[in-house]
Backbone as a ProteinNet text record, in pm:
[ID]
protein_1_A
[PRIMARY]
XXXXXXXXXXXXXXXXXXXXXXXXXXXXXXXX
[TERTIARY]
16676.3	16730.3	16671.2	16631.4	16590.9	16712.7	16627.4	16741.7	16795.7	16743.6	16830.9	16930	16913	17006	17120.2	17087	17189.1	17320.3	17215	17325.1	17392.9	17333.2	17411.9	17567.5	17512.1	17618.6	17720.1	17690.5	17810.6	17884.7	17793.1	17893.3	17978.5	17928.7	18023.7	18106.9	18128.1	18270.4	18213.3	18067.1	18043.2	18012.7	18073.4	18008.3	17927.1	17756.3	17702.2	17562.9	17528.8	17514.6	17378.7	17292.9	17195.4	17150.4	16993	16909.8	16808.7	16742.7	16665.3	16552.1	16409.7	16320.4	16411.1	16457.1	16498.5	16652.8	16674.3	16832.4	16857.6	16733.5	16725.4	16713	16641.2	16649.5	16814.9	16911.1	16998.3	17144.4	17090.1	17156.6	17142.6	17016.4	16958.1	17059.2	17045.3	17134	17253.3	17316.4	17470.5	17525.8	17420.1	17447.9	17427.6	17371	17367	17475
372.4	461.3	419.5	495.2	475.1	465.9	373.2	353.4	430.7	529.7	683.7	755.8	761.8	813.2	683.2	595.1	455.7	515.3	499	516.1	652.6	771.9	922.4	848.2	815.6	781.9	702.2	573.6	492.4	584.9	662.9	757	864.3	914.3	976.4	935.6	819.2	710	665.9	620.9	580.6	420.3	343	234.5	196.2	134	86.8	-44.9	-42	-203.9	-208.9	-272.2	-310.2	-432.2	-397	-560	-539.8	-663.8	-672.1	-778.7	-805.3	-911.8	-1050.8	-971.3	-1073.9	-1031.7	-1162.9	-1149.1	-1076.6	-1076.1	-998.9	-915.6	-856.3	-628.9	-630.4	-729	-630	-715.9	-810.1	-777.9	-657.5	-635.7	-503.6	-387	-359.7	-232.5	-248.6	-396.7	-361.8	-345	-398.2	-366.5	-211.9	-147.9	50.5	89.2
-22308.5	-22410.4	-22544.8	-22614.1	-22772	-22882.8	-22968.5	-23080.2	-23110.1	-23148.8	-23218.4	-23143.1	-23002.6	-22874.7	-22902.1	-22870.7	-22877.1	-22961.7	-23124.1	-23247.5	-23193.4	-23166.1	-23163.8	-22994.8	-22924	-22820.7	-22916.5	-23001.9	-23022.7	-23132.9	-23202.6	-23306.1	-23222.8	-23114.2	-23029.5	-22957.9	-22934	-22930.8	-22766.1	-22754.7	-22573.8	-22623.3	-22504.1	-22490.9	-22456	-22555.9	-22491.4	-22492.3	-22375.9	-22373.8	-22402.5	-22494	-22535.5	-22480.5	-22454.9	-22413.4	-22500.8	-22540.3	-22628.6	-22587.5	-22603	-22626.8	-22748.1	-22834.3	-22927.5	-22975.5	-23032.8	-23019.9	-23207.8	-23295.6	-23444.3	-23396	-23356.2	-23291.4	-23276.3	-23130.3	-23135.3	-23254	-23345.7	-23489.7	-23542	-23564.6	-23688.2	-23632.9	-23449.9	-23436.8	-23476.7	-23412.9	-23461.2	-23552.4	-23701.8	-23828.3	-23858.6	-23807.7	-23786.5	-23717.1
[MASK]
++++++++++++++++++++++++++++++++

């Protein structure tokens, strides 16, 4: 899933689970 789908699901109230290469990518999202 792409970042932008990600953000539109968690603003539509879905839970969901992110993996990342690095553990700064999934800071940066959770700060979005």
């Amino acid at each position: 899933i792409g970042r932008a789908l990600t953000l539109k699901l968690v603003e539509c109230g879905a839970d969901v689970v992110a993996v990342s290469r690095t553990q700064s990518d999934l800071d940066a999202l959770k700060k979005e």
